[in-house]
C-alpha positions as CSV (number, residue, x, y, z in Angstrom):
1,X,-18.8,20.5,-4.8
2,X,-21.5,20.9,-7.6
3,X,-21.5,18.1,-10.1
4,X,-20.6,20.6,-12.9
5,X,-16.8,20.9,-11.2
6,X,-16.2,17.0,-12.2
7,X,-14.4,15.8,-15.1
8,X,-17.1,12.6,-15.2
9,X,-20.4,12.3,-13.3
10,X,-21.7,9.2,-13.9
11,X,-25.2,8.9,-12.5
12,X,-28.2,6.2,-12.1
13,X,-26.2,4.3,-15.0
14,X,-28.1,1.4,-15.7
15,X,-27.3,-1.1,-18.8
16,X,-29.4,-4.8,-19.3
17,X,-28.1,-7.5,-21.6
18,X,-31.0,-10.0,-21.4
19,X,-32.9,-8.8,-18.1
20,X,-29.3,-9.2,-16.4
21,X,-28.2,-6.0,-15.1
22,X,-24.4,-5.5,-15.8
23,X,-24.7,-2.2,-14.5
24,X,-27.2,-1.5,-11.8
25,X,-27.8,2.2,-10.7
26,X,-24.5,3.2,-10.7
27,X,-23.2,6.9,-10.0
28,X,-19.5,7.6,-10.1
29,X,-17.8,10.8,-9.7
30,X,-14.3,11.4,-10.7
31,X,-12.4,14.9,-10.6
32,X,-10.0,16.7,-12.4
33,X,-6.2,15.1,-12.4
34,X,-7.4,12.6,-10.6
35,X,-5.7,9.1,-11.1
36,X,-9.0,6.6,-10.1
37,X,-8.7,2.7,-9.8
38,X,-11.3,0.6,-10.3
39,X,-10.8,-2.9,-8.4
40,X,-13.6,-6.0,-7.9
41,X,-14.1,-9.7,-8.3
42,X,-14.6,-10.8,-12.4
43,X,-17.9,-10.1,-13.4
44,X,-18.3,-7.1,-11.2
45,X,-19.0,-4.7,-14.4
46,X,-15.5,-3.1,-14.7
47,X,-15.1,-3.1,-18.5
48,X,-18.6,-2.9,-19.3
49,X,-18.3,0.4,-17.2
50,X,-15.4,1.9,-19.6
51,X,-17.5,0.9,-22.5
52,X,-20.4,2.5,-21.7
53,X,-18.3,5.8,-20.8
54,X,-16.9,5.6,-24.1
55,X,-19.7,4.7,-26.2
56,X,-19.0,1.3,-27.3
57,X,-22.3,0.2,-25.2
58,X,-25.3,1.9,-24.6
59,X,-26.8,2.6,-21.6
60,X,-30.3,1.8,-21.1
61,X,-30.9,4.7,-18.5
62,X,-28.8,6.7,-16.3
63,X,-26.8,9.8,-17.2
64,X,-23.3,10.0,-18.4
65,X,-22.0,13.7,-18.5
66,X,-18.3,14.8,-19.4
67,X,-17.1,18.1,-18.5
68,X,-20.9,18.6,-17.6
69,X,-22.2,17.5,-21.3
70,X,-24.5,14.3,-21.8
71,X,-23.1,11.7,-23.5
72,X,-25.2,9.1,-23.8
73,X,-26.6,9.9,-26.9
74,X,-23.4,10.6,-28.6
75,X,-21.6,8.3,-30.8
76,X,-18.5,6.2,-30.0
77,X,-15.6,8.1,-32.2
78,X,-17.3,11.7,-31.6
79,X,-16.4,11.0,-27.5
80,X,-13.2,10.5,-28.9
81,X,-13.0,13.8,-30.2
82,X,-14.3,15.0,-27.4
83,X,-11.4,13.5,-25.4
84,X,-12.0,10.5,-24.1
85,X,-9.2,8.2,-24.7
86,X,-9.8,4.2,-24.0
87,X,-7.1,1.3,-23.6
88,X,-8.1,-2.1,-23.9
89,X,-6.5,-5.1,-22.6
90,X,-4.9,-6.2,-25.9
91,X,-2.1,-4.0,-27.7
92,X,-3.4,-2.3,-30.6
93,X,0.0,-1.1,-32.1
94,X,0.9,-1.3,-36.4
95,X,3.3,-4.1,-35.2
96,X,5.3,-3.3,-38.7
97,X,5.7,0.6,-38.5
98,X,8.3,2.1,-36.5
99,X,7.5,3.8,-33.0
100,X,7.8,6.9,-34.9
101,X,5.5,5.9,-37.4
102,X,2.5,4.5,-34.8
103,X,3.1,7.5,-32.9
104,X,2.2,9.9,-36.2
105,X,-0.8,8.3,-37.1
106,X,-2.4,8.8,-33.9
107,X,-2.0,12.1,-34.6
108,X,-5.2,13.9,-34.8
109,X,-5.2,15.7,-38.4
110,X,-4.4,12.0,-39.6
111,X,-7.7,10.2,-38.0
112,X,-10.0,11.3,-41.1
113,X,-9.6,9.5,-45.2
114,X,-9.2,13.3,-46.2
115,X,-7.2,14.3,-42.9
116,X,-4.7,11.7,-44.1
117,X,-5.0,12.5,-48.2
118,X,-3.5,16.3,-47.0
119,X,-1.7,14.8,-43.8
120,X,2.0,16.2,-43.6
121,X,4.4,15.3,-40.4
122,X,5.1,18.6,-39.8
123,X,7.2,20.0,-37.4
124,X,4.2,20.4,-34.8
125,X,3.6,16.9,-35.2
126,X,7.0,15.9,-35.0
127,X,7.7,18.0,-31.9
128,X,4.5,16.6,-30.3
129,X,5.5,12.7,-31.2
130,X,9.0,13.3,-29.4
131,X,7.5,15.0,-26.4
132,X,5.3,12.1,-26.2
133,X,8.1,9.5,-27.0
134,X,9.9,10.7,-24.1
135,X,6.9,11.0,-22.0
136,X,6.4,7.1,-22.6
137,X,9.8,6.2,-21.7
138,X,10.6,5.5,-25.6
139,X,12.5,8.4,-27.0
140,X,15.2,6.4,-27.9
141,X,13.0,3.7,-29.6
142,X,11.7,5.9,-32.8
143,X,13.1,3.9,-35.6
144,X,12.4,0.6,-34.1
145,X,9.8,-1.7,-35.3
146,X,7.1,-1.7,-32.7
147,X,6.6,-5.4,-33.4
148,X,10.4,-5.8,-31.5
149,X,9.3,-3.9,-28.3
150,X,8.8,-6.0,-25.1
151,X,5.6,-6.6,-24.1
152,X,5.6,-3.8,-21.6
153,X,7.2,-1.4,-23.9
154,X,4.0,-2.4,-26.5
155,X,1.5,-1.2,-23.6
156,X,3.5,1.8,-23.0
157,X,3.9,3.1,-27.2
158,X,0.1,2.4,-26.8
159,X,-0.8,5.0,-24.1
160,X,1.2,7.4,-26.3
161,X,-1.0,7.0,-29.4
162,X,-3.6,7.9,-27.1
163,X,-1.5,10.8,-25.4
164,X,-1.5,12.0,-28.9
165,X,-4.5,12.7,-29.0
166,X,-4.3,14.7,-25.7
167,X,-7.4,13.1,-24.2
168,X,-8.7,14.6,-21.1
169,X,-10.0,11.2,-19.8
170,X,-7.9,8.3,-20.2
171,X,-9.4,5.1,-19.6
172,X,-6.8,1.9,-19.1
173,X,-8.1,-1.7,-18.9
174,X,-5.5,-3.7,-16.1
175,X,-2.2,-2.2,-18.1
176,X,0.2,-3.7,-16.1
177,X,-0.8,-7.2,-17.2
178,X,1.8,-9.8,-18.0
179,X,4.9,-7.0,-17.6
180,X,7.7,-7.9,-15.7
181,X,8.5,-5.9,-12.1
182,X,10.3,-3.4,-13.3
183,X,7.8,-2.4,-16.6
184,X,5.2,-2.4,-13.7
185,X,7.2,0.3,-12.0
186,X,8.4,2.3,-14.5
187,X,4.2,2.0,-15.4
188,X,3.2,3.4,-11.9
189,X,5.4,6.2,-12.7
190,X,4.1,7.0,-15.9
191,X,0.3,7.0,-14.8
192,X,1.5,9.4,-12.0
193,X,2.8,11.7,-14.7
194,X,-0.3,11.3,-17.1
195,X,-2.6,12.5,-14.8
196,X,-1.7,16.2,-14.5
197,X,-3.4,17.7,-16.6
198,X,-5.8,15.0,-16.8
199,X,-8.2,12.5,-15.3
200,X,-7.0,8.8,-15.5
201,X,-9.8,5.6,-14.8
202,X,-7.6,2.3,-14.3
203,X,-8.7,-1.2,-13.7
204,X,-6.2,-3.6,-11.9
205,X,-6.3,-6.2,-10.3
206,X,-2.8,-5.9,-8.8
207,X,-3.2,-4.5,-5.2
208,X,0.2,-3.5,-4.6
209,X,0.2,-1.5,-7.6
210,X,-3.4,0.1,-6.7
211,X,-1.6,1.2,-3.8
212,X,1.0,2.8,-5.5
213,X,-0.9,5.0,-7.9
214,X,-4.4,5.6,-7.1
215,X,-6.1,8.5,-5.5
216,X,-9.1,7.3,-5.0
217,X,-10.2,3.3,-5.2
218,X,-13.6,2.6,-5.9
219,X,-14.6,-1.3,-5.3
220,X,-17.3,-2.5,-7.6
221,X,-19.8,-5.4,-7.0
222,X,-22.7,-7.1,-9.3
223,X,-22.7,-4.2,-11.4
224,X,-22.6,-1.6,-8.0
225,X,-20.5,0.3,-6.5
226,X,-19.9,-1.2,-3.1
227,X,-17.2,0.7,-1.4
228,X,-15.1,3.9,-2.0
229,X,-12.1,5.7,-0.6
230,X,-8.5,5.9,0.0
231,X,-6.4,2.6,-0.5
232,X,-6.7,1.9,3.0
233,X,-10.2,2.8,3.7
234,X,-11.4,0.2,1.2
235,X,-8.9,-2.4,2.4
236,X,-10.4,-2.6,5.9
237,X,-13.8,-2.1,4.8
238,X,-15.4,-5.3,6.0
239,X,-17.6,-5.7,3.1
240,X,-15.0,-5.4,0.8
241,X,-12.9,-7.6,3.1
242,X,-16.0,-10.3,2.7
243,X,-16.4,-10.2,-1.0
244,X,-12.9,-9.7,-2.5
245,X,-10.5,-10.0,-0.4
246,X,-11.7,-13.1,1.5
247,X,-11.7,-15.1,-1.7
């Protein structure tokens, strides 16, 4: 397979904060609708990883390309448009508008000052924040205040704001934290759906619920990559076994 077939082909990544390498000659390859979880100890580089893919830290050397185009000169919001979408650990919902409402602002006409001044919810936008509402497991949720959602269902209307914008890399930082059982299945479901049609990153620490979604698990290490492969591969790989899953 040539490198130009992935969706992201991280290579040689390398990023330094004070001579510590967070990232140390990294190369990563993830395919088209492929659902990819990242596991390893704290500290391994996992987030710094999804920041540097979406531009929120800069690499000092290495290549990031996306659909086979460099990125890692190119500005956080313009990877955005590009259509990378990125979840972080904390909820960043308009706790006072409806679902509706957080939903149609995510919209992508509405992003700009002078995309909002002209900004109608049309009936494309409308059909698009249902589909999506359904998609999310909140279509029945639209008038409700999304600062009265469970915690879960918070996590959830924020992966639709990002659906919105119909990323084709969506980025998810441990999602399934601090949800209850059954919002951590109904979750596993909805990351199967997301990625047709669509390459997913996730970083978990749960293993059971690695197991349940992910295609491929890579293991990360001090900044490296020390192990990838199916769920079970990377379970009995004995330096995995020593570093994680010993402790």
């Amino acid at each position: 397979m040539s490198n130009t077939d992935f969706a992201l082909a991280v290579e040689d990544l390398t990023v330094s904060f004070d001579g510590f390498k967070a990232i140390d000659d990294l190369t990563l390859y993830v395919d088209k609708d492929e659902l990819r979880v990242i596991i390893g100890p704290n500290g391994a580089g996992k987030t710094t990883l999804l920041d540097l893919i979406c531009g929120r830290t800069k690499a000092s050397g290495g290549s990031i390309k996306f659909k086979n185009e460099e990125l890692t000169g190119i500005e956080e919001y313009k990877r955005v448009r590009k259509g990378i979408g990125r979840k972080f650990q904390t909820p960043s919902i308009y706790e006072n508008l409806s679902v509706f409402k957080n939903l149609e602002v995510s919209f992508p006409e509405g992003r700009s000052v002078f995309g909002a001044l002209k900004f109608s919810c049309t009936d494309t936008v409308k059909q698009r924040v249902n589909a999506v509402a359904q998609e999310i497991g909140l279509g029945d949720a639209l008038d409700m205040e999304a600062g009265l959602l469970s915690h879960g269902q918070k996590q959830w209307l924020e992966i639709g704001m990002l659906l919105m914008q119909e990323p084709e890399l969506l980025m998810l930082d441990e999602p399934i934290a601090g949800m209850s059982a059954r919002e951590r299945e109904l979750t596993a479901d909805l990351l199967k759906r997301i990625c047709i049609g669509r390459s997913v990153i996730v970083i978990e620490h749960d293993m059971d619920f690695v197991a349940q979604i992910a295609h491929k698990v890579t293991v990360m290490h001090q900044g490296k990559i020390l192990a990838e492969g199916s769920m079970e591969e990377v379970q009995s790989n004995p330096k995995v076994i020593d570093v994680y899953l010993g402790h």
